[in-house]
N, C-alpha and C positions, 0 to 999 in steps of 0.2 A: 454163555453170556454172563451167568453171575460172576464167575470166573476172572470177566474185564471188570465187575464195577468192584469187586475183592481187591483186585491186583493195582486200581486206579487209589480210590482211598486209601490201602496202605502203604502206599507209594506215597501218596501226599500226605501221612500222616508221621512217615520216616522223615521225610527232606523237611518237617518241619511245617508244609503248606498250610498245612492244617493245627492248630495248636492243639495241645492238653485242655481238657476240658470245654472245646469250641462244640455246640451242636452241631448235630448233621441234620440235614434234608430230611423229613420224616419219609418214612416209605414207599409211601402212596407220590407225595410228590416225588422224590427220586425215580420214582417209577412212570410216571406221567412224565417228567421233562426226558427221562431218555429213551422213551417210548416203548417201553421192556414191562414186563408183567410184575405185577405187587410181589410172585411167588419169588420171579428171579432176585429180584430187590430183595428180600426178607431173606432167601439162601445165603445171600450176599455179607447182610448185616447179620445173620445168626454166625456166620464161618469170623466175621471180623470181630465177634464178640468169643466166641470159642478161643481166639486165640489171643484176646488180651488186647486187641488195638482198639477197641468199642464199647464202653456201660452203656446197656440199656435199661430205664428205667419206667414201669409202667404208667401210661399217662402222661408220659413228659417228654419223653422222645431216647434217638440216641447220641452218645457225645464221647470223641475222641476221650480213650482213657489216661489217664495217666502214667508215664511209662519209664521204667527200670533204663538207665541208660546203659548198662549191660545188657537187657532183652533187647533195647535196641541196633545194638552197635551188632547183636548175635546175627539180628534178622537182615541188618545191612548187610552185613560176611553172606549169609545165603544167597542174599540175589545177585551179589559180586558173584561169588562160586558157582554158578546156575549161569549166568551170562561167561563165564570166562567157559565153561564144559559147553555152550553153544560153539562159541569163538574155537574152542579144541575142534567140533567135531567138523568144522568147517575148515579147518587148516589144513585137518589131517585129509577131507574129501578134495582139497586143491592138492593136496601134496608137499605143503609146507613142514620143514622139517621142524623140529624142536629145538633147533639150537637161533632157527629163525623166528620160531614163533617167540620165542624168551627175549631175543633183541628187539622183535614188535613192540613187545609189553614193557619193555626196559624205556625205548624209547618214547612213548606214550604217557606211560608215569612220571617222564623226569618233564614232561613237554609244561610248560607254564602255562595254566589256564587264564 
């Protein structure tokens, strides 16, 4: 479960949802509104703070850090690479060959959002 509220936050702290230096939810309430234990919540917030996407400061809460636009753009390239090695192992369990999966992604990429 810490896991989703990890992966929720630094998703929204990538795409920007969330700004540089915005406070977050303190513990206790992030933990009460999403009905999950103070433990899971503080796993959550110590892992997003290990890895640079969270200051926490004693007595005042935690708040989106400030962020390397390199670090970020790195940790973008991960979850791309991580969803595209999904999208692989699912082609390859249909049977989609590689020269189809590369015209998928070709066509996808050029599509205009």
């Amino acid at each position: 479960m810490y896991e989703q509220v990890y992966s929720a936050i630094k998703k929204a702290i990538l795409n920007g949802e969330i700004e540089e230096g915005a406070p977050l939810p303190s513990i206790r309430t992030l933990a009460k509104d999403l009905q999950i234990s103070v433990i899971t919540t503080k796993r959550a917030y110590d892992e997003l703070e290990r890895d640079g996407f969270i200051d926490s400061v004693q007595g005042k809460g935690s708040f989106v850090a400030y962020q390397n636009p390199e670090r970020l753009k790195e940790a973008g390239r991960s979850i791309v690479e991580e969803k595209i090695a999904e999208a692989i192992d699912e082609a390859k369990r249909l049977k989609i060959t590689e020269k189809e999966f590369v015209q998928i992604v070709k066509l996808l990429f050029d599509e205009e959002l």
